[in-house]
N, C-alpha and C positions, 0 to 999 in steps of 0.2 A: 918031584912035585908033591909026595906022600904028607913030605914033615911042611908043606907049604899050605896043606889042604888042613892038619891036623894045628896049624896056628889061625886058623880061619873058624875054625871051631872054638877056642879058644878066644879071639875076637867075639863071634858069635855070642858066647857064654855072657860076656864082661857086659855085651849092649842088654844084652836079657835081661840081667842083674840092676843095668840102670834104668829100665822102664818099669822092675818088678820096685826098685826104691821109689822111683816116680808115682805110680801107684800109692805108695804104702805113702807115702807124704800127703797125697790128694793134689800133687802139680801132676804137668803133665798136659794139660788141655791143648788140643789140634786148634782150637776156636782162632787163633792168630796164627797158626801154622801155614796157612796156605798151603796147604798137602804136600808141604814141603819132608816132612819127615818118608812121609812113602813114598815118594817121587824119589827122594835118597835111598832107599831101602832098594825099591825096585829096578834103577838103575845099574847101582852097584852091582845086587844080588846078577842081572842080566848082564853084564859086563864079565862078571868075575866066571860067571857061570858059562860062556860062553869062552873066555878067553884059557876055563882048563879045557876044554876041550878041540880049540884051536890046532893046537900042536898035531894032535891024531892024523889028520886031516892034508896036514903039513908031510909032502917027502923029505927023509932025511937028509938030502941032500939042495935041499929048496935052500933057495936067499934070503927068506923070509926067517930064518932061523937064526939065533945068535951063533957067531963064531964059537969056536974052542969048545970046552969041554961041558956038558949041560950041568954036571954037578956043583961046576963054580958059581953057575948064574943061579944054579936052586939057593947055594950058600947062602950069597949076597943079597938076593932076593930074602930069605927068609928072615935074613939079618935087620932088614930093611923093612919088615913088616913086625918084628919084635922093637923095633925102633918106634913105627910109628903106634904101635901100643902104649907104650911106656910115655910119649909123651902125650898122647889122648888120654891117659889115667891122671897123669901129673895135668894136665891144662882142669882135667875134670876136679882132682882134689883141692888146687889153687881156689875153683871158683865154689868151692864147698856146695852148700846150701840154696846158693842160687845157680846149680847148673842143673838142666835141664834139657830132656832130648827133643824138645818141643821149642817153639821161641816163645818164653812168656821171660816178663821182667816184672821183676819187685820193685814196686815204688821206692824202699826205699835203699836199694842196693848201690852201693858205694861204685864207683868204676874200676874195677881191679888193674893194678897194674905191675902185679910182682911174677915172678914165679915167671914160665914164657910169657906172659901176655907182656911181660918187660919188651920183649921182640916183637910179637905179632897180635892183631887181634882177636885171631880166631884158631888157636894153636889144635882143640879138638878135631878142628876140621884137618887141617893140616897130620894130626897123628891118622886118620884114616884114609888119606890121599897118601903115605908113605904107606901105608898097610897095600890099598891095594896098588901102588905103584910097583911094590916089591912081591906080591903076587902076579904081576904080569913079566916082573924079571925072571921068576922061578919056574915060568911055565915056556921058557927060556925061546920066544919066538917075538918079533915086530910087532905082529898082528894084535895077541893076547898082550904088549905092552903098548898097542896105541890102546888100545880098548878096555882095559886100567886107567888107564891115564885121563884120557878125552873126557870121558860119560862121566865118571865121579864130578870132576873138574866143574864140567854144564851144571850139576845138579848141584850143587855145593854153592857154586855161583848164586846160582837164583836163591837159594837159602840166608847166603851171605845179603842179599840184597835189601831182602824182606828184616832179617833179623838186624841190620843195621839202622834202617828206618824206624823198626822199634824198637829201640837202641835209643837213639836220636829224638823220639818222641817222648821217650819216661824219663830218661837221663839228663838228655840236655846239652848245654852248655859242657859240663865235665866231658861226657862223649865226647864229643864234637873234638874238644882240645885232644884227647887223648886218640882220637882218628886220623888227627891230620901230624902228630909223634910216630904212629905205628903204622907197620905196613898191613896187607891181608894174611897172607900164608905163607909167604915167606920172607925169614929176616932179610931186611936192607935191600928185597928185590922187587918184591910184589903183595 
């Protein structure tokens, strides 16, 4: 669970990095947010936080535990959460200048569709639901992977909700076409 904790850090580091550019740009404003951004933060953080300490708690010999050996599922787990880095970095550089950890849109932003957003519409999100998916793999128990899973998922939702509607309101018609081509967070499924 050590190098699963130590890529969470690392996560950590990257979001810091893009509220410290947010800042330094002047975007960034909650004002359309609907406390979506903390409601994200604070879930997660309660989820992920709760879900390393899950196991503790857990006999080694409980049901609630992943079969076989814990080292594989740290593996895969951590694998899984370097995955979903790399495409949160890659969704974020696609949409350059207009991505932001906040929901604002630029009037006059193009609607992208290279790079993942080819497949999904909201691949950022998606790289931090593989991060914490694969930290509830790594903490190698049921419980800590409903609870990864579930709570990002809810909060991510209502964010998707709001940011599609402003989306839909500044965009338009472009939107609109390119919503009903792509799916939400995952290719060809949902």
């Amino acid at each position: 669970m050590t190098i699963a904790v130590y890529t969470t850090w690392a996560w950590m580091a990257f979001e810091i990095a893009l509220r410290v550019r947010d800042r330094m740009r002047g975007t960034g404003s909650t004002a359309g947010d609907g406390h979506t951004r903390l409601l994200i933060f604070v879930l997660v953080a309660a989820a992920m936080t709760v879900a390393s300490f899950a196991g503790i708690f857990l006999p080694a010999d409980s049901p609630l535990r992943f079969p076989g050996p814990v080292l594989s599922w740290q593996i895969l787990g951590v694998a899984l959460m370097w995955l979903g880095l790399v495409v949160r970095a890659w969704a974020i550089a696609v949409l350059g200048k207009h991505f932001r950890t906040t929901v604002e849109v630029d009037r006059d932003q193009p609607v992208i569709s290279n790079g993942p957003y080819r497949w999904i519409r909201h691949p950022s999100y998606t790289g931090i639901l593989l991060l914490t998916l694969g930290f509830g793999l790594a903490a190698g128990n049921y419980v800590s992977l409903l609870l990864t899973t579930v709570v990002p998922v809810y909060a991510f939702l209502r964010r998707i909700t709001l940011e599609e509607k402003t989306l839909v309101a500044t965009l338009g018609a472009p939107y609109e076409t390119y919503r009903h081509m792509t799916k939400r967070l995952v290719p060809g499924v949902w």
